[in-house]
C-alpha positions in Angstrom: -97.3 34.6 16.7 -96.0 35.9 13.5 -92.8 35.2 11.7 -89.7 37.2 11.8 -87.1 37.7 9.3 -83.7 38.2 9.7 -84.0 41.5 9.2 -86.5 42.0 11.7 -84.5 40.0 14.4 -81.4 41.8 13.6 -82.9 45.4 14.2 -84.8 44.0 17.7 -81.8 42.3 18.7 -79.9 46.3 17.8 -83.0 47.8 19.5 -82.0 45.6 22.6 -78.7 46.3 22.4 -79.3 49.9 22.7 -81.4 50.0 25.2 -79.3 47.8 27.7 -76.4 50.5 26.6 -78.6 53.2 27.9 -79.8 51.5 31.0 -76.9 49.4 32.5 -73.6 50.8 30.7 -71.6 48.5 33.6 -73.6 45.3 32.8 -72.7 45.8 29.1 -69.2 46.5 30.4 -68.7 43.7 32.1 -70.2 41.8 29.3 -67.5 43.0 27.0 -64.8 41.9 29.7 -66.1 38.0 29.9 -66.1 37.8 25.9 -62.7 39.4 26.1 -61.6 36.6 28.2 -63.2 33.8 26.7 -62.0 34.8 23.5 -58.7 34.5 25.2 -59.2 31.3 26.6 -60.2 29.9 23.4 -57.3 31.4 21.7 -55.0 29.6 24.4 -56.6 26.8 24.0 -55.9 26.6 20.0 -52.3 27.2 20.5 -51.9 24.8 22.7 -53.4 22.5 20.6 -51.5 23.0 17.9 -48.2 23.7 19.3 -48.9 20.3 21.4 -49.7 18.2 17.8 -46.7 19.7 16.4 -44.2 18.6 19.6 -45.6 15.0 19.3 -45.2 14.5 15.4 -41.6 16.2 15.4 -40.3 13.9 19.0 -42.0 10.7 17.3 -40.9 11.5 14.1 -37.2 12.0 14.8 -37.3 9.8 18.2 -36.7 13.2 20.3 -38.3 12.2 23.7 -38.1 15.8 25.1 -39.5 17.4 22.2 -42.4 14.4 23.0 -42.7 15.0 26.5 -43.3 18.9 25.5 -46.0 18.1 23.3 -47.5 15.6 25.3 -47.6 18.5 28.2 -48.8 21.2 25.8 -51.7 18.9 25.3 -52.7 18.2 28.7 -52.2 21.9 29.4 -54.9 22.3 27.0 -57.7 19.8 28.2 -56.6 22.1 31.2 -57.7 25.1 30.6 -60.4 24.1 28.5 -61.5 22.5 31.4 -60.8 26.1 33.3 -62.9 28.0 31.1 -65.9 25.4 31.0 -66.2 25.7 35.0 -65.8 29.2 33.9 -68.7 29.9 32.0 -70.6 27.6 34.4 -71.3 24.6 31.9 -69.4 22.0 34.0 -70.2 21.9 37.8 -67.5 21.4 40.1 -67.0 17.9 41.0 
């Protein structure tokens, strides 16, 4: 077996690419759709995860339960759909 470079890769992985264009334009499609949505996901996820850490510092810090209990939910809503998009992609079976 002989060595690629990344040069080499790159153009096979392009010479791929094109072909699969050419043979099965709805498989690349849908291909485009699932990143679309996992990008989305992940994007969700981030916010919610942020948003979440930001509720809990602001309730704790000025003793705002509410603003607590919103964080504390944002959170869980992330494990959520982190969990959601796991199952998803099919890298955690259903229990």
């Amino acid at each position: 077996m002989v060595p690629m470079d990344e040069d080499q890769v790159s153009r096979a992985i392009e010479d791929i690419e094109q072909g699969l264009r050419r043979e099965d334009p709805a498989l690349v499609q849908r291909l485009h759709h699932l990143q679309r949505r996992d990008d989305a996901a992940v994007l969700s996820i981030f916010v919610l995860l942020a948003a979440g850490a930001v509720l809990l510092a602001v309730g704790l810090a000025t003793l705002a339960w509410p603003l607590w209990a919103a964080g504390l939910a944002a959170l869980a809503a992330s494990v959520l759909v982190d969990g959601q998009r796991k199952r998803f992609l099919g890298r955690v079976p259903e229990p």
